[in-house]
Backbone and ligand atoms as CSV (ligand in chain L), in Angstrom:
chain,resi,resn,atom,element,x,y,z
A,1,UNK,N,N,126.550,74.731,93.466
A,1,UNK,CA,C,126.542,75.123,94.871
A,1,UNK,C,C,127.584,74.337,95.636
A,2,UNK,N,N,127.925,75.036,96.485
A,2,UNK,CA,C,129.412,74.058,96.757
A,2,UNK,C,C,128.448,73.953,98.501
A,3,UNK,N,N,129.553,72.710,99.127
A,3,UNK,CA,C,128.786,71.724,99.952
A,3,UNK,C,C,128.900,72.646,100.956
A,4,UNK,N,N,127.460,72.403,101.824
A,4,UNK,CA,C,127.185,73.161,103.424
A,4,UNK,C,C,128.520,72.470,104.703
A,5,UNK,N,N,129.138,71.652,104.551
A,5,UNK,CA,C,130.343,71.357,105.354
A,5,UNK,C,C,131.230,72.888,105.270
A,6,UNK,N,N,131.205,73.669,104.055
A,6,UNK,CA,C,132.350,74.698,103.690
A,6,UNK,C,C,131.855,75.517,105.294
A,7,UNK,N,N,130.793,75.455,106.033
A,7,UNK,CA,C,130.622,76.627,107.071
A,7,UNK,C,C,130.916,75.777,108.511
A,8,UNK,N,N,131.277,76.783,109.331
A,8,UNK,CA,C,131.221,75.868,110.312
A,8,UNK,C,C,130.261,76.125,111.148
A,9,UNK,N,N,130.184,74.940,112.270
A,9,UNK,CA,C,128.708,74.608,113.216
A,9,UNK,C,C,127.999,75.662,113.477
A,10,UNK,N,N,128.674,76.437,113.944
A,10,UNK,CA,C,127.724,77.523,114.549
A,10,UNK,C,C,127.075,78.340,113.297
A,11,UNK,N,N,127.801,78.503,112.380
A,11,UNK,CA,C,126.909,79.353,110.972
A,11,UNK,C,C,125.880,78.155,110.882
A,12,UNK,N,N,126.215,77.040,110.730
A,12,UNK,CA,C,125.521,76.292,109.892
A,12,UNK,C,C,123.906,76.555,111.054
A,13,UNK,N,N,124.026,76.177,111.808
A,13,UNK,CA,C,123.040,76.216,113.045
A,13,UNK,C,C,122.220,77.789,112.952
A,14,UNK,N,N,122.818,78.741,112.740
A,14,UNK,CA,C,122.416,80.167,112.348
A,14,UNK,C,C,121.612,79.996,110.937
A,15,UNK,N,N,122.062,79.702,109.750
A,15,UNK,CA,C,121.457,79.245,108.578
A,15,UNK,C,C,120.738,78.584,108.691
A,16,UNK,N,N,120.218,77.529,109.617
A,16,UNK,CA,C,119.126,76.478,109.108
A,16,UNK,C,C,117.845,77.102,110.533
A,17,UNK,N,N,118.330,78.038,110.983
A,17,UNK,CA,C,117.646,78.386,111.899
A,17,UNK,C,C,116.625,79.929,111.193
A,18,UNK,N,N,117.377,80.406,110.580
A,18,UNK,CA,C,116.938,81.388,109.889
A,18,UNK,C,C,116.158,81.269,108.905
A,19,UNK,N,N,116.916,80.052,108.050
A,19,UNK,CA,C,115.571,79.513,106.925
A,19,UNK,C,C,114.352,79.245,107.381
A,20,UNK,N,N,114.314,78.099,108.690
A,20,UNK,CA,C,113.607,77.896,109.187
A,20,UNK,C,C,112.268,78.731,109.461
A,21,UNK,N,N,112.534,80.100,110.312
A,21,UNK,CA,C,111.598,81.375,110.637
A,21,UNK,C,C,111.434,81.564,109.211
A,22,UNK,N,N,112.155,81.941,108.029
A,22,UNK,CA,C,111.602,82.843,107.612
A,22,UNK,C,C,110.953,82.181,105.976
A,23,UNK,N,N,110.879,80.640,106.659
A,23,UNK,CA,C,109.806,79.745,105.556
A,23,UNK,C,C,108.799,79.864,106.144
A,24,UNK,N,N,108.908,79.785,107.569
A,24,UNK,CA,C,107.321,79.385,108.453
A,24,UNK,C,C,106.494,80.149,109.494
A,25,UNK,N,N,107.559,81.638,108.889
A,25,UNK,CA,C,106.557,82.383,110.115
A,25,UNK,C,C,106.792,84.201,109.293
A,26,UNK,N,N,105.833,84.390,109.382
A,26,UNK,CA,C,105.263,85.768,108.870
A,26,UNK,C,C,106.414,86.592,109.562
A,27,UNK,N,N,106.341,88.234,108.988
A,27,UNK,CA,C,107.333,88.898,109.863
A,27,UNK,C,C,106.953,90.471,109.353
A,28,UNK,N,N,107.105,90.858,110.149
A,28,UNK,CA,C,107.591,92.800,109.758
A,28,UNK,C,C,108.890,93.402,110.068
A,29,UNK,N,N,109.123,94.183,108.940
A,29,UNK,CA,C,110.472,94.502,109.066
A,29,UNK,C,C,110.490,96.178,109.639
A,30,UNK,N,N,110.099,96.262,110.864
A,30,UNK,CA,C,109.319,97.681,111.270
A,30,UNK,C,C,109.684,97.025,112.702
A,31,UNK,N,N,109.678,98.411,113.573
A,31,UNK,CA,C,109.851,98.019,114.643
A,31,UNK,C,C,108.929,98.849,115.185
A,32,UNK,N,N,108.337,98.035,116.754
A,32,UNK,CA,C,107.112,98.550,117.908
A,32,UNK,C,C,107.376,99.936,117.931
A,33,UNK,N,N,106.330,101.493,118.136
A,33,UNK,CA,C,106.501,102.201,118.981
A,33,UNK,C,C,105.507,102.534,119.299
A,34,UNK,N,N,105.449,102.256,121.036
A,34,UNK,CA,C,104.608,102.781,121.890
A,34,UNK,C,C,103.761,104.159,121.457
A,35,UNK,N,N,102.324,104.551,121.992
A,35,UNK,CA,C,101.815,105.921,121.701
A,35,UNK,C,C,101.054,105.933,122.681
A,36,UNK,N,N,101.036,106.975,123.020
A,36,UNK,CA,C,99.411,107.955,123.334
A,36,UNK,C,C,98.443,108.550,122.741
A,37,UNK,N,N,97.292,107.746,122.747
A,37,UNK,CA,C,96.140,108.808,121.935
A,37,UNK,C,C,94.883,109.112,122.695
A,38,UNK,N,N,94.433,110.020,121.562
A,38,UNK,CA,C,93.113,110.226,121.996
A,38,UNK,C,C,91.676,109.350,120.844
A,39,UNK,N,N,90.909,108.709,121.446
A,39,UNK,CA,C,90.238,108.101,120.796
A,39,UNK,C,C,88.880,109.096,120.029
A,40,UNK,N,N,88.639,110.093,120.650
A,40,UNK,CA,C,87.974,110.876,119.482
A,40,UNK,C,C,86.582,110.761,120.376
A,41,UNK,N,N,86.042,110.033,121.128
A,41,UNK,CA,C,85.014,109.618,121.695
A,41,UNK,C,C,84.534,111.016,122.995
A,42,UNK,N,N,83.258,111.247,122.795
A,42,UNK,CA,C,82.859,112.269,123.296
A,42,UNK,C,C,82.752,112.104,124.795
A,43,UNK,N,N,82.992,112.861,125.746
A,43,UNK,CA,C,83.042,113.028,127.283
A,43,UNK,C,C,84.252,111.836,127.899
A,44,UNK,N,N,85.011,111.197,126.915
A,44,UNK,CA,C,85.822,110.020,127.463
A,44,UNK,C,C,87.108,110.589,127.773
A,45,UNK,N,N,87.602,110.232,128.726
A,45,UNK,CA,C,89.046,110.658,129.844
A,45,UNK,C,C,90.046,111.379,129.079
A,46,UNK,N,N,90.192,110.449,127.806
A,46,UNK,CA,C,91.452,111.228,126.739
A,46,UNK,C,C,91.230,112.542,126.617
A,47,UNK,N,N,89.967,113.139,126.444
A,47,UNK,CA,C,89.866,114.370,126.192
A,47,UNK,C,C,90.781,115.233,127.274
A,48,UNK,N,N,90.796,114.948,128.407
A,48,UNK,CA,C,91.238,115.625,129.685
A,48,UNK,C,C,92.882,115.232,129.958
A,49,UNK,N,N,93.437,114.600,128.876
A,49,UNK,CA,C,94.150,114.609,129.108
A,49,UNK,C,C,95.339,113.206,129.477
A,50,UNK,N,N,93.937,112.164,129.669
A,50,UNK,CA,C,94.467,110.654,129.995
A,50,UNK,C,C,94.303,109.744,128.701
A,51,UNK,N,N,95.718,109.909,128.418
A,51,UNK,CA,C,95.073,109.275,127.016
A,51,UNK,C,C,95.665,108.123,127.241
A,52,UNK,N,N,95.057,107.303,126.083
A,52,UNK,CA,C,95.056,105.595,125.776
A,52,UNK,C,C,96.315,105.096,125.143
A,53,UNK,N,N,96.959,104.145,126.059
A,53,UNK,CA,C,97.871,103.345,125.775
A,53,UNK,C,C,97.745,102.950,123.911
A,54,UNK,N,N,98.796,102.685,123.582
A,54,UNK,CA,C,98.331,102.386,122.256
A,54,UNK,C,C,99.551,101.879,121.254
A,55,UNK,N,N,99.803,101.281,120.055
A,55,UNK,CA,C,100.706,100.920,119.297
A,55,UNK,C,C,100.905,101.179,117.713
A,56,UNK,N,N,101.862,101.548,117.346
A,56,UNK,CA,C,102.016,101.553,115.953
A,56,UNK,C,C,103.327,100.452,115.358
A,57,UNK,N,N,103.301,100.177,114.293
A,57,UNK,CA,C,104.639,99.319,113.709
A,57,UNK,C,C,104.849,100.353,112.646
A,58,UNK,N,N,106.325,100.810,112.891
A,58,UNK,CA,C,107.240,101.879,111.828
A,58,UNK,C,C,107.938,100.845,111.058
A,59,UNK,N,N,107.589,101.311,109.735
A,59,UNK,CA,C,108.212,100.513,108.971
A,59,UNK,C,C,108.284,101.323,107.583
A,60,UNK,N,N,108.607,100.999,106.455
A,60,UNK,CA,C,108.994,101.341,105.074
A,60,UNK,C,C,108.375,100.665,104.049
A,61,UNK,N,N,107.772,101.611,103.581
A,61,UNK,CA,C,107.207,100.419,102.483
A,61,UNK,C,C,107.317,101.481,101.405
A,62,UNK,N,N,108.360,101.007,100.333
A,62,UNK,CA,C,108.911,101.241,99.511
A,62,UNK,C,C,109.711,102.150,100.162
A,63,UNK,N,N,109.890,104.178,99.061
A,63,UNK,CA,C,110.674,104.904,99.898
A,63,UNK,C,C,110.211,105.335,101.328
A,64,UNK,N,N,108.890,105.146,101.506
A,64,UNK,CA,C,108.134,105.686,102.418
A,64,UNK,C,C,108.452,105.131,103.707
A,65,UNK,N,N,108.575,106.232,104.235
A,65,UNK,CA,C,108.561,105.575,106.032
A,65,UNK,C,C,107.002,105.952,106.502
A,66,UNK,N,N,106.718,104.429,107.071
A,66,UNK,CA,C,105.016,104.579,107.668
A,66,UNK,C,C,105.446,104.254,109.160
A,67,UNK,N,N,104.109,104.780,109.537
A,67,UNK,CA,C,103.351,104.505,110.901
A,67,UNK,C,C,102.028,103.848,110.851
A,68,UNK,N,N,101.972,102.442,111.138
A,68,UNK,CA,C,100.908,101.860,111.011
A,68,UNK,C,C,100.117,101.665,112.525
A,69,UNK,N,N,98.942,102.060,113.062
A,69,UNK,CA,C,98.457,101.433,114.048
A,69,UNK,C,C,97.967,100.481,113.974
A,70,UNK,N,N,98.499,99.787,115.083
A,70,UNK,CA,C,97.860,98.518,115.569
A,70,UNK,C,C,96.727,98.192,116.244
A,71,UNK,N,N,95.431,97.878,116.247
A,71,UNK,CA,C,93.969,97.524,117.272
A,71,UNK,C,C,94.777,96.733,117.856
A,72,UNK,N,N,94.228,96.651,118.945
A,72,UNK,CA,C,94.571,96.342,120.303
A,72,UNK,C,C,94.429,94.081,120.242
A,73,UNK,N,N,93.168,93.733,119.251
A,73,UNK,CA,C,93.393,92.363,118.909
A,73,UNK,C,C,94.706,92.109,118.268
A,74,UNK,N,N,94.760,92.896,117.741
A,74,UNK,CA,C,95.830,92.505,116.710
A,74,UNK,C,C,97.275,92.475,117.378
A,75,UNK,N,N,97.276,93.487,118.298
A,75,UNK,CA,C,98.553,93.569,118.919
A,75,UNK,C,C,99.803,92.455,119.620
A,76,UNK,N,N,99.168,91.251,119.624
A,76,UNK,CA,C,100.162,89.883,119.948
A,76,UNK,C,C,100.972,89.757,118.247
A,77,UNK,N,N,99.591,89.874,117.501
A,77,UNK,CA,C,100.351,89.441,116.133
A,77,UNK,C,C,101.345,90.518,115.680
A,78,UNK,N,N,101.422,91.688,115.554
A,78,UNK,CA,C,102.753,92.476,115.595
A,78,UNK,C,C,103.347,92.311,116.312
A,79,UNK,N,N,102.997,92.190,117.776
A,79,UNK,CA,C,104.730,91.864,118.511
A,79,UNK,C,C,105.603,90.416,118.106
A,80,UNK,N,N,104.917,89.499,117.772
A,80,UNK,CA,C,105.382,88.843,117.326
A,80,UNK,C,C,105.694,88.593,116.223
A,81,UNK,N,N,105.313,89.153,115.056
A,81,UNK,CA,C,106.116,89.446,113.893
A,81,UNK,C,C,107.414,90.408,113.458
A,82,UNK,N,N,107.066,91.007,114.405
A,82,UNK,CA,C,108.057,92.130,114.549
A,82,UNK,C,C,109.416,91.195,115.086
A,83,UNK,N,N,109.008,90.619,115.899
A,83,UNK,CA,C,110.160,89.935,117.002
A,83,UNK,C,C,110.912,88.563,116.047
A,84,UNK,N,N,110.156,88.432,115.343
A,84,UNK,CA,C,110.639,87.085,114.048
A,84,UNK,C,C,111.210,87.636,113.174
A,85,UNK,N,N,110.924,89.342,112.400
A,85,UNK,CA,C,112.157,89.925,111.623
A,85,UNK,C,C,112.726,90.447,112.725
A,86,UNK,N,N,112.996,90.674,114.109
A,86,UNK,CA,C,114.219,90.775,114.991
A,86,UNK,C,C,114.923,89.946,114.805
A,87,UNK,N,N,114.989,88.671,115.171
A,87,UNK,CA,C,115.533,86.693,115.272
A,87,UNK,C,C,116.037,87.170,113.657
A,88,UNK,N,N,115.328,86.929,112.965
A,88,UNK,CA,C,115.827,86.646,111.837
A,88,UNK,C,C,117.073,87.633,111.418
A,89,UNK,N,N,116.872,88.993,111.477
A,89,UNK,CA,C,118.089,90.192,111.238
A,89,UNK,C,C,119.103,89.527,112.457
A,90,UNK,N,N,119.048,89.172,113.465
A,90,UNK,CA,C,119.955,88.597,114.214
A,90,UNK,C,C,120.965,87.485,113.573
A,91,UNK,N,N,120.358,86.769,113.099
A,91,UNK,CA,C,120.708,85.496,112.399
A,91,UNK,C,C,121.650,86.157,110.999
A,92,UNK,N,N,120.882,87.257,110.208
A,92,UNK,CA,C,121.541,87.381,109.329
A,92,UNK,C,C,122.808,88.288,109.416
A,93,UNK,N,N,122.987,88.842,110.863
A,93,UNK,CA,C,124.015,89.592,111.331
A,93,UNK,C,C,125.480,88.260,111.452
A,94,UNK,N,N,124.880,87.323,112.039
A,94,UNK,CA,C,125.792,86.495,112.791
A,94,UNK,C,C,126.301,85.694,111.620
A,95,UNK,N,N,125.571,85.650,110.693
A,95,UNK,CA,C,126.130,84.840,109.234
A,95,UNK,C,C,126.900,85.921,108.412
A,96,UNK,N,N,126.761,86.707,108.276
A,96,UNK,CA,C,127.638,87.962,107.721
A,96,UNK,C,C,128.929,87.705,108.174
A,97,UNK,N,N,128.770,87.615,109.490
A,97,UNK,CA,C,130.258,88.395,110.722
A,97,UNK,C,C,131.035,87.332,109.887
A,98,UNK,N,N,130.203,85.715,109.544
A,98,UNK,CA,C,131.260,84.998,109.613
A,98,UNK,C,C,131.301,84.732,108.014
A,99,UNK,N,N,130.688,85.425,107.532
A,99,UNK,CA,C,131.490,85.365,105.656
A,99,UNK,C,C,132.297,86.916,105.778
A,100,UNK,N,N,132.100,87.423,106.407
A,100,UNK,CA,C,133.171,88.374,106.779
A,100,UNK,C,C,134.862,88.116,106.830
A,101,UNK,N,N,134.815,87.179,108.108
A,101,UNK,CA,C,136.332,86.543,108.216
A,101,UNK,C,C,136.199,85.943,107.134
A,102,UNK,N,N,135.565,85.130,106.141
A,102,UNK,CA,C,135.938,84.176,105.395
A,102,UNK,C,C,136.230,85.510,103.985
A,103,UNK,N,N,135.832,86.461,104.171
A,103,UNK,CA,C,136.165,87.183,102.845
A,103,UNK,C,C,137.406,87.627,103.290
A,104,UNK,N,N,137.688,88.138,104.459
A,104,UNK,CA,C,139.359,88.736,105.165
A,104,UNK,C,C,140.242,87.836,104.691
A,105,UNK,N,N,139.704,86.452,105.247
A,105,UNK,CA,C,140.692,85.338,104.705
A,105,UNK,C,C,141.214,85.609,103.399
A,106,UNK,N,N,140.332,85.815,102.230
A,106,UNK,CA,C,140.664,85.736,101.408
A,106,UNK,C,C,141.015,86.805,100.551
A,107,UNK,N,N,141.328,88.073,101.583
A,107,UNK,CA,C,142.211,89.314,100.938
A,107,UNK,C,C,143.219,89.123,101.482
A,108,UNK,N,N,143.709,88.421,102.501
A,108,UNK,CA,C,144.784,88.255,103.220
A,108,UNK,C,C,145.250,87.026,101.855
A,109,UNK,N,N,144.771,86.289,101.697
A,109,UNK,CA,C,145.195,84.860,100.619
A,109,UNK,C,C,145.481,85.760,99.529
A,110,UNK,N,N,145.198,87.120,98.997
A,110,UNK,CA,C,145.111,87.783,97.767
A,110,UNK,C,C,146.792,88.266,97.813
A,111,UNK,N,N,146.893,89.279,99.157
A,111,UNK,CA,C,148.219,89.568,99.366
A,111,UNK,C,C,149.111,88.939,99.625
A,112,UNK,N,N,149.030,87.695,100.253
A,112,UNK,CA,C,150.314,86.909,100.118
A,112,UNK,C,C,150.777,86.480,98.801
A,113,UNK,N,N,149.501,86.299,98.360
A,113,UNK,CA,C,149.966,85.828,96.530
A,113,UNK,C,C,150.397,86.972,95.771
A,114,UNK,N,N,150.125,88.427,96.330
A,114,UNK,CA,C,150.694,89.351,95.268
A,114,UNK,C,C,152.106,89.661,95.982
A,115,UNK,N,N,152.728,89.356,97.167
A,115,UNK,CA,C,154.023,89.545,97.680
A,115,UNK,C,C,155.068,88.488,97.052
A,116,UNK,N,N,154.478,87.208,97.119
A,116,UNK,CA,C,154.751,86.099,96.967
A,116,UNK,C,C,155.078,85.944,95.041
A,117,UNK,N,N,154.761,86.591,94.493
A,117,UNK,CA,C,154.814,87.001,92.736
A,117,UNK,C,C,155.960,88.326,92.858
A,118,UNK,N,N,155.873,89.040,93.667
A,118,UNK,CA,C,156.588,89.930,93.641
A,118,UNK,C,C,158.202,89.851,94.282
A,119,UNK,N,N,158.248,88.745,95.318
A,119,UNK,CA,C,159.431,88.453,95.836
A,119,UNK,C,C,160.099,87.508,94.592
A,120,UNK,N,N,158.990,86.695,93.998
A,120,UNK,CA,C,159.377,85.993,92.597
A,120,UNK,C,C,160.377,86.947,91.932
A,121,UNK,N,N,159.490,87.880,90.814
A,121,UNK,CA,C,159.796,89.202,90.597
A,121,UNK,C,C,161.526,89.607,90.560
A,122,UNK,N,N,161.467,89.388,92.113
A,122,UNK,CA,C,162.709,90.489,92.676
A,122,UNK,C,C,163.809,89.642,92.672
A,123,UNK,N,N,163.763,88.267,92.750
A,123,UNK,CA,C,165.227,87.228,92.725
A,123,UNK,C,C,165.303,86.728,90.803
A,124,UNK,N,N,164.216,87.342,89.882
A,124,UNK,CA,C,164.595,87.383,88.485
A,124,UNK,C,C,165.526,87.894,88.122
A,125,UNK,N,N,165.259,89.284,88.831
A,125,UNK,CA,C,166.665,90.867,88.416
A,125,UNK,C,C,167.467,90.321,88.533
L,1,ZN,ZN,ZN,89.250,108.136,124.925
């Protein structure tokens, strides 16, 4: 493994921030969507039309795309799991961008070395 100096501050700060969440805090990789329902309950408002605030987490599990509802206790703990694989896909966006330039760097380092063999090359003839 070659040494964590190779990144600079701000990755490094992105990386140890990301490990961080995603050693010590649960997550879903699904995101909130709001609903309206009807609870099924006899003579109660939904029937008429006022239906009940309510939540599901869309997510994938395997090929499948689900819709999971959420009870209404439960509902802090999905928003906040949800919001920790948000942070975290954030984090792993911002570490990309920057092995990104560092891979550019090094197609740009590829072509100078194949111009640089080739200008060789051309003062042989
Ligand atoms: Zn109802």
């Amino acid at each position: 493994m070659r040494h964590r100096g190779q990144f600079a501050r701000s990755e490094r700060f992105a990386r140890s921030r990301l490990a961080k969440l995603v050693h010590e805090q649960p997550f879903l990789c699904g995101s909130l969507v709001p609903l309206r329902r009807v609870c099924g309950k006899e003579g109660c408002k939904c029937n008429q039309g006022e239906l009940h605030p309510g939540l599901c987490v869309a997510l994938r599990v395997g090929e499948k795309r689900k819709m999971i509802y959420v009870p209404q206790a439960l509902e802090a703990t999905a928003r906040r799991w949800v919001s920790t694989y948000q942070k975290a896909w954030r984090l792993m966006e911002e570490i990309s961008y920057a092995s990104l330039e560092r891979f550019l760097k090094g197609k740009e380092k590829v072509r100078e070395a194949r111009e640089a063999k080739a200008a060789e090359r051309g003062r042989h003839r």
